[in-house]
C-alpha positions in Angstrom: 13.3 -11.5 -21.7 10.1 -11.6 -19.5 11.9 -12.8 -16.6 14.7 -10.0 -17.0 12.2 -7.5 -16.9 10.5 -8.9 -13.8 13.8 -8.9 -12.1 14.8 -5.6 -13.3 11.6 -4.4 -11.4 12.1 -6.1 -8.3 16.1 -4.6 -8.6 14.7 -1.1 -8.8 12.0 -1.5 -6.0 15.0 -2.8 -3.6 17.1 0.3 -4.9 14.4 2.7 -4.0 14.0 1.4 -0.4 17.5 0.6 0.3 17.8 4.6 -0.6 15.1 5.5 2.0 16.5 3.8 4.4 19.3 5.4 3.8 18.5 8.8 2.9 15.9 8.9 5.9 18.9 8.4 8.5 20.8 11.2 7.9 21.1 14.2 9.9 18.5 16.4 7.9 15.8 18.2 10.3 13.6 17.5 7.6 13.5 13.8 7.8 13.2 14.2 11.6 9.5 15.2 10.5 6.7 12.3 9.2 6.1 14.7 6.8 9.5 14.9 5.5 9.7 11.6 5.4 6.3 11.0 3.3 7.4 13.8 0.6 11.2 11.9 0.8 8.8 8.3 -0.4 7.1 10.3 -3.1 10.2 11.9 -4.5 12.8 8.4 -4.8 9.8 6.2 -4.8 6.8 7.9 -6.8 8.4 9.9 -9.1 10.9 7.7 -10.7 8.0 5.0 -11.4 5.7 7.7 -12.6 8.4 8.7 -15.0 9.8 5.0 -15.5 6.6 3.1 -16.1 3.9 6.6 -16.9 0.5 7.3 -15.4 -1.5 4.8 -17.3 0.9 2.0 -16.5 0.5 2.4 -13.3 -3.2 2.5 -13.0 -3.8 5.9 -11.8 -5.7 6.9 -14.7 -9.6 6.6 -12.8 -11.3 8.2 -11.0 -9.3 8.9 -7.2 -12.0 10.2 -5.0 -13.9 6.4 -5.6 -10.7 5.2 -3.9 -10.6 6.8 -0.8 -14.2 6.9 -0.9 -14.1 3.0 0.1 -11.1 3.4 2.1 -13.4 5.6 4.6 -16.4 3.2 4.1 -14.3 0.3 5.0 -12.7 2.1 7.8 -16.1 2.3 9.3 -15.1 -0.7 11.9 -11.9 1.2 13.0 -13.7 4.9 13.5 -15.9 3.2 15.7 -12.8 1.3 17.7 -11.2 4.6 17.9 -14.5 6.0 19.3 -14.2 3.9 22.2 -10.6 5.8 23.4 -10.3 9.1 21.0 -7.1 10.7 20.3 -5.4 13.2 18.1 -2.2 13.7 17.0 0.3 15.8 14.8 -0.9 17.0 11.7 2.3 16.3 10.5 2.3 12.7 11.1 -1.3 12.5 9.7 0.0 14.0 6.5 3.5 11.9 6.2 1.8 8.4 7.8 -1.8 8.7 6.5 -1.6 10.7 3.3 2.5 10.9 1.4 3.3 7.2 2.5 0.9 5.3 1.3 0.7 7.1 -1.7 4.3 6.9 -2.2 4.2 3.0 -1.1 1.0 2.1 -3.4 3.0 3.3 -6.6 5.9 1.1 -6.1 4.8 -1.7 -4.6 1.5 -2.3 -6.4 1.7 0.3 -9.3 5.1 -0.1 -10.4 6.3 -3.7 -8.8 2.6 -5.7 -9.1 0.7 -4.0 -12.1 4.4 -4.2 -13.9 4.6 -8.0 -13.1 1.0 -8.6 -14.1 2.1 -6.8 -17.8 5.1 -9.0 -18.0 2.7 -11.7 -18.1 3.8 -13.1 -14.6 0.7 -14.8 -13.3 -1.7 -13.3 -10.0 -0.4 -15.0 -7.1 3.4 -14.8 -8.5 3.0 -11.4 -8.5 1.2 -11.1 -5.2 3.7 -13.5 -3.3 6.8 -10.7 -4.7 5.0 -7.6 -4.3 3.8 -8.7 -0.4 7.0 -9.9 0.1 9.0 -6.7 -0.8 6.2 -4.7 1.1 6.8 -6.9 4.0 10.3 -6.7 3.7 10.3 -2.5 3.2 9.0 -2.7 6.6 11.0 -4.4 8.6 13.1 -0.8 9.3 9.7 1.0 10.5 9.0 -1.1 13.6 11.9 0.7 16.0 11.8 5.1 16.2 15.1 4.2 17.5 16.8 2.5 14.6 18.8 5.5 13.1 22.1 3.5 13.1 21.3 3.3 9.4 24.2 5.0 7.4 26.8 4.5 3.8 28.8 2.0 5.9 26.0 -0.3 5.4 28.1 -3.1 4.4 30.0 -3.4 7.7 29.6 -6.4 9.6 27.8 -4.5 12.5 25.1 -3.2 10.3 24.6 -6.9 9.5 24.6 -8.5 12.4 21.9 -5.5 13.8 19.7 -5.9 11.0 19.4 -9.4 11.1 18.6 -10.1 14.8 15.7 -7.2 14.3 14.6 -9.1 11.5 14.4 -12.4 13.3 13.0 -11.0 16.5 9.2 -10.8 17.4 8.6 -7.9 16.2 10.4 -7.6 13.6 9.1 -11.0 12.3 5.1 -9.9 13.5 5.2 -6.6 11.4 7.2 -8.1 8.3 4.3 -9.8 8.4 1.5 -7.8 8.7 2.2 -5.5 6.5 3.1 -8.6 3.9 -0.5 -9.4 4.4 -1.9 -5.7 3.8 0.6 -5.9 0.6 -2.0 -9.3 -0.6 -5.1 -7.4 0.3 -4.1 -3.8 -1.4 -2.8 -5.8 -4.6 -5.7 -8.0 -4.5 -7.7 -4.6 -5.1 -5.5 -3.6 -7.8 -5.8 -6.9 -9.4 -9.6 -6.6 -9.3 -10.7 -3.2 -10.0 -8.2 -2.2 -12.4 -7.3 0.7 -10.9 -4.9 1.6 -7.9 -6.9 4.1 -6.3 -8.9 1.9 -4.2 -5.6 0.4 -2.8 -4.3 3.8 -2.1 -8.0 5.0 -0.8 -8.1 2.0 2.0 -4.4 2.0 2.8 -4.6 6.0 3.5 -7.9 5.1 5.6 -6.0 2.6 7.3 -2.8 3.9 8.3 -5.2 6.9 9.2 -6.8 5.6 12.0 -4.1 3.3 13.1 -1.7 6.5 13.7 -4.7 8.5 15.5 -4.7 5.6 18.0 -1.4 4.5 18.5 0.5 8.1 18.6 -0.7 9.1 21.4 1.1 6.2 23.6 0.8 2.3 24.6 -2.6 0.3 24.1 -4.1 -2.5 26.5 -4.0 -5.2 25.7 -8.0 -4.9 25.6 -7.7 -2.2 22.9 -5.2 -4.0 20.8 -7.5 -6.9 20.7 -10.6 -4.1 19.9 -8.1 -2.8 17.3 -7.0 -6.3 15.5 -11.1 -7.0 15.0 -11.6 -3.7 14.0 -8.9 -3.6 11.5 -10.6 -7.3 9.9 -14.1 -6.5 10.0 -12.4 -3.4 7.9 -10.6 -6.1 5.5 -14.0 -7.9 5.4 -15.8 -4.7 4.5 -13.6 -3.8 1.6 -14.1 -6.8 -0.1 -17.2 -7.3 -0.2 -17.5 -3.4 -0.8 -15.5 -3.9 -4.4 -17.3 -7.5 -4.8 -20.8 -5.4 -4.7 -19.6 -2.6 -7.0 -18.0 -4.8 -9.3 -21.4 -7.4 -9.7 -23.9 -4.0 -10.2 -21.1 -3.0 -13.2 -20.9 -6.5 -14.2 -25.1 -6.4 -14.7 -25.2 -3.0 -15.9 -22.6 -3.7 -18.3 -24.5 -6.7 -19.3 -27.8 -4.8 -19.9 -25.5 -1.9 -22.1 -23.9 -4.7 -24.5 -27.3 -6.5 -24.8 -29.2 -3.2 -25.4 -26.9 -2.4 -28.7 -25.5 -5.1 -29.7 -26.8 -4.8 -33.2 -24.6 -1.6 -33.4 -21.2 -3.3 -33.0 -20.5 -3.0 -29.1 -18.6 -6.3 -27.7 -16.8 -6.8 -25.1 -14.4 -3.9 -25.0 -17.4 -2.0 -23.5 -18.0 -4.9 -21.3 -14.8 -4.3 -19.8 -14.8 -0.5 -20.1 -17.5 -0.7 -17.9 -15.7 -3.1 -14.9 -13.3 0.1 -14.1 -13.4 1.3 -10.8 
């Protein structure tokens, strides 16, 4: 029974990308748009598992402004790379690319996929290896602007043969993954805080200052280097940020349960008191 819910998760998280990949391709002026695309994410991908698996199942239930509060701590590393070359670009793809997306992408791949696997009972890095491998595998389609041949006849032996050599070439392979290595980091956070804000708060913080730097054209190879150190030393930061905050709760929760313990408080206010 476990094991058919944990597929039936992983079923639906395939369904909701294949339908953005989809859904995304058609001739809509709206999708043309980062913005369009980010609300498209929130409506097949974050609403169904809001309404599927409910607010508290999916860890959205603290406090959000702690989340992107470390995402923009964290980040320090890549505001000062940016710094070093400033540029700007569309409010529209800061809102779909920085803000909608990840949202959209932390729900179902660590709130809905992840959180639900750890429920099930499916054990950390099980859940980790799926969830960073679906993440990886959800963007495979966003390495190429030009990769709009996506359309219902996506069963034909063309679409197949397309898809695969992108999947298998450099880049396709490189940002596969990449982004199956963010997936470990963001559900790593989950795992640890309780909570998927902080996820959402550093992967907002990320793609933010990623899309700032690489909109506005091609990189050196000098600031691509600057940007890959940048982008660790923000890794780095982040964990060590959540280790830190979750020690001083660890001890203060510590102090509470020793301070009344003659009054009945056990360990459910010890772990109260680990939520992020």
């Amino acid at each position: 029974m476990r094991f058919r819910a944990a597929a039936g998760r992983l079923a639906f998280t395939a369904l909701a990308v294949w339908a953005f990949w989809v859904l995304s391709s058609l001739d809509v002026e709206l999708f043309g748009f980062a913005t369009g695309q980010g609300l498209l994410k929130l409506v097949i991908w974050g609403l169904p598992c809001v309404l599927i698996a409910r607010v508290v199942n999916l860890g959205l239930t603290n406090d959000p402004w702690r989340g992107y509060g470390l995402g923009a701590v964290a980040t320090i590393p890549m505001l000062a790379a940016w710094l070093f070359s400033p540029a700007l670009t569309r409010l529209d793809v800061i809102v779909g690319d920085a803000i909608l997306g990840p949202l959209a992408e932390e729900i179902l791949f660590r709130g809905f996929l992840f959180f639900g696997l750890r429920r099930l009972g499916i054990s950390f890095w099980s859940a980790v290896t799926l969830s960073a491998l679906a993440f990886g595998a959800a963007h495979l389609m966003n390495l190429q602007e030009s990769m709009k041949w996506l359309s219902m006849s996506i069963v034909a032996a063309e679409w197949r043969t397309q898809f695969l050599q992108f999947a298998w070439s450099t880049s396709g392979a490189a940002g596969a993954i990449s982004a199956a290595g963010a997936g470990v980091l963001f559900a790593w956070l989950t795992e640890r805080t309780g909570s998927l804000w902080p996820a959402i708060g550093l992967h907002t913080a990320i793609n933010f200052w990623w899309v700032m730097s690489h909109r506005s054209g091609a990189l050196s190879q000098q600031m691509q280097t600057g940007w890959m150190i940048a982008s660790a030393l923000s890794t780095v930061a982040a964990v060590i940020l959540i280790e830190r905050h979750r020690k001083r709760q660890v001890a203060a929760a510590s102090v509470s349960v020793a301070s009344v313990a003659c009054h009945g408080v056990g360990h459910e206010g010890l772990n109260e008191g680990l939520e992020f």
